[in-house]
C-alpha positions in Angstrom: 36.8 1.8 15.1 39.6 2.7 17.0 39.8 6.5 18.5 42.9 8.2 19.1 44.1 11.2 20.9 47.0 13.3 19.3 48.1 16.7 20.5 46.6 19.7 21.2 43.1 18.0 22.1 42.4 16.5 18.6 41.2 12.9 18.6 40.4 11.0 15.4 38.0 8.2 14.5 40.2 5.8 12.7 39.2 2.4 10.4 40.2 -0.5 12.9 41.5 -2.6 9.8 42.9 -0.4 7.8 43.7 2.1 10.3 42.5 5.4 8.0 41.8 7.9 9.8 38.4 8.7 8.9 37.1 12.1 11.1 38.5 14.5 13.6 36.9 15.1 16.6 38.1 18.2 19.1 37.9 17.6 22.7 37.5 21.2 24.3 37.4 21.0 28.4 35.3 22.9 30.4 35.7 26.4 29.8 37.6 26.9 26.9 36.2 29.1 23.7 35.7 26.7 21.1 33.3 27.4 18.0 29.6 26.5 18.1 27.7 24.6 18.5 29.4 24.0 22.5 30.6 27.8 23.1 32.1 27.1 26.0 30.9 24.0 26.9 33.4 20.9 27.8 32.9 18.4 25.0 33.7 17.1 21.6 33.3 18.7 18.2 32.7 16.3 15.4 34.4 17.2 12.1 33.0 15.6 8.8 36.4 15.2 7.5 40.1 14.6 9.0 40.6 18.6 9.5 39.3 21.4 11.3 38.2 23.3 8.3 36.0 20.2 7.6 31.9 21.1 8.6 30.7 20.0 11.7 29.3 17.0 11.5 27.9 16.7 15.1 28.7 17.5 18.7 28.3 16.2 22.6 29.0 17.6 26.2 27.9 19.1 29.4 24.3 20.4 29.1 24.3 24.2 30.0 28.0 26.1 30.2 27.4 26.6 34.2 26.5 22.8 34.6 29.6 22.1 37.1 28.6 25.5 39.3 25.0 24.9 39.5 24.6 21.5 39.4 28.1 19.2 39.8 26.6 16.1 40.1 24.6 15.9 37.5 25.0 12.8 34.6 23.2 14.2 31.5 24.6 15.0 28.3 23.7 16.5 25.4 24.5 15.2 21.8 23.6 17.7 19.1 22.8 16.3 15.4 22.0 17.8 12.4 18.3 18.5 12.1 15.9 15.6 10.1 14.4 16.4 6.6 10.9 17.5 7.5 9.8 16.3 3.9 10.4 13.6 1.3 13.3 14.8 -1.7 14.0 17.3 1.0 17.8 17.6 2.2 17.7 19.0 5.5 19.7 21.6 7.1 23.3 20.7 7.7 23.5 23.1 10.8 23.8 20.8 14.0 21.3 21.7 16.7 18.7 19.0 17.0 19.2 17.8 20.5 19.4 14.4 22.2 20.2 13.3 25.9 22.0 10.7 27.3 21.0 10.3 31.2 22.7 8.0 33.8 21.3 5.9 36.3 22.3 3.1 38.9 21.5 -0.7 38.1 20.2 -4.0 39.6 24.0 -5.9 40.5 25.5 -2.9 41.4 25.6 -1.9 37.6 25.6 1.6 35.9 23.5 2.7 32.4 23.4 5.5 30.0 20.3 5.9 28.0 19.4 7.7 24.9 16.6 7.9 22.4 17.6 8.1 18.8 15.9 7.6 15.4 16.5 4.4 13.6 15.9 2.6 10.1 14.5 3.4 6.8 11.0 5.2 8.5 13.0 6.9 11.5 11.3 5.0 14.1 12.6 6.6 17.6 14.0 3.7 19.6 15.5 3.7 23.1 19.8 2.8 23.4 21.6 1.5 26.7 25.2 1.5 27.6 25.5 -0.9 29.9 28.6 -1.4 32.0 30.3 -4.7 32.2 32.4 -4.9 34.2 36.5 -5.7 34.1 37.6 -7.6 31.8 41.3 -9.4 32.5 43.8 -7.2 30.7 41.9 -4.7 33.1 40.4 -2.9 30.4 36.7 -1.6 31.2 33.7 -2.8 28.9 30.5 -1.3 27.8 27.5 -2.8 25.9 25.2 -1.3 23.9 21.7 -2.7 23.8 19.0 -1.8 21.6 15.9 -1.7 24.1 12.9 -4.3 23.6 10.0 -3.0 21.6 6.3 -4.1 21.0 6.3 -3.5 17.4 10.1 -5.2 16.3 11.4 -8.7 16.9 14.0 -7.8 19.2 14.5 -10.6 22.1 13.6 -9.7 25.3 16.6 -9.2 27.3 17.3 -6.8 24.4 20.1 -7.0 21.1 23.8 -6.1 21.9 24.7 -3.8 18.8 27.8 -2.0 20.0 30.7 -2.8 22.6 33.4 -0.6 23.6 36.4 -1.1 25.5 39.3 1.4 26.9 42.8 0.2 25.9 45.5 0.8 28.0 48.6 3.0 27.3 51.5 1.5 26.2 55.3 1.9 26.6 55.5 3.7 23.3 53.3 6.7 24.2 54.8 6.8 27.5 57.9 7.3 25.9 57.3 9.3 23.3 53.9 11.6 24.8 54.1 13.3 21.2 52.7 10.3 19.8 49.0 9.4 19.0 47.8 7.2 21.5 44.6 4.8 21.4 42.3 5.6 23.9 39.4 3.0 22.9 37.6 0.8 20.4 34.2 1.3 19.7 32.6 -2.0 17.6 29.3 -1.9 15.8 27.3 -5.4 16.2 24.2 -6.8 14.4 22.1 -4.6 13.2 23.9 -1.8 13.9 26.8 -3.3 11.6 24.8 -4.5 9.0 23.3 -1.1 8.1 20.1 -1.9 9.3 19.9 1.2 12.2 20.9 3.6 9.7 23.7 6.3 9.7 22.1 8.9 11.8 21.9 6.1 14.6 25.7 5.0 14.0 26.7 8.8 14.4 24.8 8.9 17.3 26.1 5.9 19.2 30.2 7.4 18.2 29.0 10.4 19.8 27.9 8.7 23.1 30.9 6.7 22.9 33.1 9.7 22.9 31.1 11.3 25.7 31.3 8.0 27.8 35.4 8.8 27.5 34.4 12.6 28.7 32.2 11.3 31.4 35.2 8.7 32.7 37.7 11.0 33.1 35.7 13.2 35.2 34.7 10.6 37.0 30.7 10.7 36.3 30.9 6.9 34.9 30.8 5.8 39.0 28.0 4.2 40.6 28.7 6.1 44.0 28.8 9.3 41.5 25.5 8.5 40.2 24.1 7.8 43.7 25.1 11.4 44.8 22.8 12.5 42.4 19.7 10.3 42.6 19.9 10.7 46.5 19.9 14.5 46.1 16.6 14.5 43.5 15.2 11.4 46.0 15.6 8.8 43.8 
């Protein structure tokens, strides 16, 4: 996939090969009114569809609307899905409210990770999800990896399975000259079992809304290890 940002805050989720454009997402900064489910959170607004009139398919920002008052240095994030069918043949509720959280922490190697818990496969086994930073790469772009935790119970290798990577892309000369002008802002690639199907589609929406939050997150500056630190020094982590 390849997201773009367009004017007035809309960004859109577009087909990397075909380049449709296949959902609108509004980014809403701190403090603006936007519609539920963020109120006036800072975040991004999932659309199931390419317009605003679409339904909402899903959400993600700051946790609580007074987050940067009361607590500036804090790394969680919410990401708000619709809720699961509580019984077989039975559709469940396209409202968005069920809550995950993605939390950051500092690394071994000087590295930074964002975890989140979501539900995965055919019997909605809850399984834990990393972004892991790595690093520069040499057209200076900066890379994360997404790793689908260990677990006792599936045959995932020990080190973990990569089923994700994303990378920022750097502005060109086009969209300098012409700032009307969509302009890419990063590709998100679904790996392995996460390509295949496997995960399932609640897990795939969950993992373009972390993605879109990572973007958030970086232009505040809260993707930083020494941002991080602040925080875990001041809980005595």
């Amino acid at each position: 996939m390849i997201i773009q940002a367009g004017w007035s805050k809309s960004f859109t989720v577009n087909d990397a090969n075909s380049k449709e454009v296949l959902y609108l997402a509004e980014f809403h900064p701190f403090g603006w009114f936007c519609p539920e489910p963020l109120g006036a959170r800072g975040g991004f607004i999932l659309h199931n569809g390419v317009t605003r009139k679409d339904p909402v398919l899903a959400a993600t920002g700051d946790v609580t609307i007074f987050e940067q008052r009361v607590n500036p240095f804090s790394n969680e994030s919410k990401i708000l899905l619709p809720p699961l069918a509580k019984k077989d043949n039975v559709k469940a509720s396209t409202t968005v409210g069920e809550t995950e959280t993605m939390v950051g922490r500092c690394t071994a190697n000087n590295g930074v990770a964002f975890r989140f818990s979501i539900e995965v496969g055919r019997n909605m086994r809850r399984e834990k999800l990393e972004w892991r930073s790595a690093g520069k790469g040499g057209d200076g772009r900066v890379a994360w990896g997404l790793m689908r935790l260990p677990s006792a119970s599936r045959r995932i290798p020990p080190e973990g399975e990569v089923i994700a990577k994303l990378s920022w892309l750097p502005a060109s000369i086009i969209n300098v000259v012409n700032p009307m002008s969509t302009k890419p802002i990063f590709t998100l690639q679904l790996m392995n079992s996460l390509e295949s199907g496997l995960l399932g589609e609640r897990c795939v929406l969950t993992v373009v809304m972390s993605a879109l939050r990572l973007w958030h997150l970086r232009i505040k500056g809260k993707d930083k290890r020494s941002y991080i630190r602040i925080r875990d020094n001041s809980q005595g982590r």
